[in-house]
C-alpha positions as CSV (number, residue, x, y, z in Angstrom):
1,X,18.5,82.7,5.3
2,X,21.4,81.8,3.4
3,X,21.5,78.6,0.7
4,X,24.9,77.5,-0.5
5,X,24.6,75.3,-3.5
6,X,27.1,72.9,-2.4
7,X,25.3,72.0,0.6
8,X,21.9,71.8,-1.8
9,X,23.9,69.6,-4.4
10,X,24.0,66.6,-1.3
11,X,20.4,66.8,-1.3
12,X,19.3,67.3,-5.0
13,X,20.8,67.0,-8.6
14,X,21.4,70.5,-9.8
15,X,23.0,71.1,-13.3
16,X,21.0,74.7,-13.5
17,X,23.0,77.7,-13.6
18,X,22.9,80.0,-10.7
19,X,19.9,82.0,-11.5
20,X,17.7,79.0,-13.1
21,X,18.2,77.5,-9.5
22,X,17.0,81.1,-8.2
23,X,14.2,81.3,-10.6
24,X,13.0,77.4,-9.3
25,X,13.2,78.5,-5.7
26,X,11.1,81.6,-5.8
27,X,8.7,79.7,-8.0
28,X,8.6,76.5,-5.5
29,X,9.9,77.6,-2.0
30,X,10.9,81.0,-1.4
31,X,12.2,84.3,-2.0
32,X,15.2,85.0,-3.1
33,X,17.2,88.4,-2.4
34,X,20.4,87.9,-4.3
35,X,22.6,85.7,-5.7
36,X,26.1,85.7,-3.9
37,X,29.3,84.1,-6.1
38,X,32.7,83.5,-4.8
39,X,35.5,82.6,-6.6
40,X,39.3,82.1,-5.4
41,X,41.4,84.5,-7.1
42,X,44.2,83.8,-9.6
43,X,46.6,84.8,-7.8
44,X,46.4,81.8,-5.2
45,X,47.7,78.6,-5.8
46,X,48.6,75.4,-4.6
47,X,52.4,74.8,-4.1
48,X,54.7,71.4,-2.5
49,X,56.7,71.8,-0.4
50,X,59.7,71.1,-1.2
51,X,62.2,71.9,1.8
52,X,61.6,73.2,5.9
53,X,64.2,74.8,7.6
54,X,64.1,76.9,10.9
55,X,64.7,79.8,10.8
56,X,68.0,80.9,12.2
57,X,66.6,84.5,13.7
58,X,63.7,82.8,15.2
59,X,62.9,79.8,17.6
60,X,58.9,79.5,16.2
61,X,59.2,80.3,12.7
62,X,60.4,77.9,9.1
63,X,61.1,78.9,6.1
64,X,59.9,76.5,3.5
65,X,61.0,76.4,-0.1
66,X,57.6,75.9,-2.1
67,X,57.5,74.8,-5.2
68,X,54.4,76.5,-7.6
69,X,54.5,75.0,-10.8
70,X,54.4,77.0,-13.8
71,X,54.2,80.3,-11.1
72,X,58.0,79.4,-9.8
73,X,59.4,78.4,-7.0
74,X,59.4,80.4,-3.2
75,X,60.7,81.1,-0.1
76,X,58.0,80.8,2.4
77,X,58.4,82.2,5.9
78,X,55.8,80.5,9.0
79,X,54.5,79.6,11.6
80,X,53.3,76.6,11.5
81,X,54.7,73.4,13.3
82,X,52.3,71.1,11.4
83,X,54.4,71.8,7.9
84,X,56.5,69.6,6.3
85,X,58.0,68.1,2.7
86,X,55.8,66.8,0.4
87,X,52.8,68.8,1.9
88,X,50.2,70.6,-0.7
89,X,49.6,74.2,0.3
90,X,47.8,77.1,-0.5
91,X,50.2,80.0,-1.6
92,X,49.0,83.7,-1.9
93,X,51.3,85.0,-5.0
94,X,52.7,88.6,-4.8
């Protein structure tokens, strides 16, 4: 069975680190395999969006100008109908 702490953090306080928490659960509850950690890595970000165009190849596609802070400022090509200005995304840097 898997345990993410998020999920255990709306039940209980925890301000252990990662293997104290593991130490307390084999102790208390159960046993405890490994310890998983994900991290999102540095080269995504969250950009505005600045400007939506279609694209003028394409009747499903926009190309969004998206502005990433101190990372610069790109041309996005998508898909999606739901985008617009002002909208926070996530942005996969090269």
């Amino acid at each position: 069975m898997l345990f993410s702490r998020n999920i255990l953090k709306q039940f209980i306080d925890i301000n252990d680190s990662d293997q104290d928490l593991a130490n307390q659960l084999i102790l208390k509850s159960c046993e405890i395999e490994k310890i998983k950690t994900r991290a999102i890595a540095d080269t995504v970000v969250f950009g505005k969006v600045t400007e939506v165009k279609t694209h003028p190849n394409a009747d499903k596609l926009f190309i969004c100008q998206v502005d990433c802070g101190t990372q610069g400022i790109y041309r996005i090509c998508t898909a999606a109908e739901n985008i617009a200005p002002n909208y926070y995304v996530p942005v996969a840097l090269p």
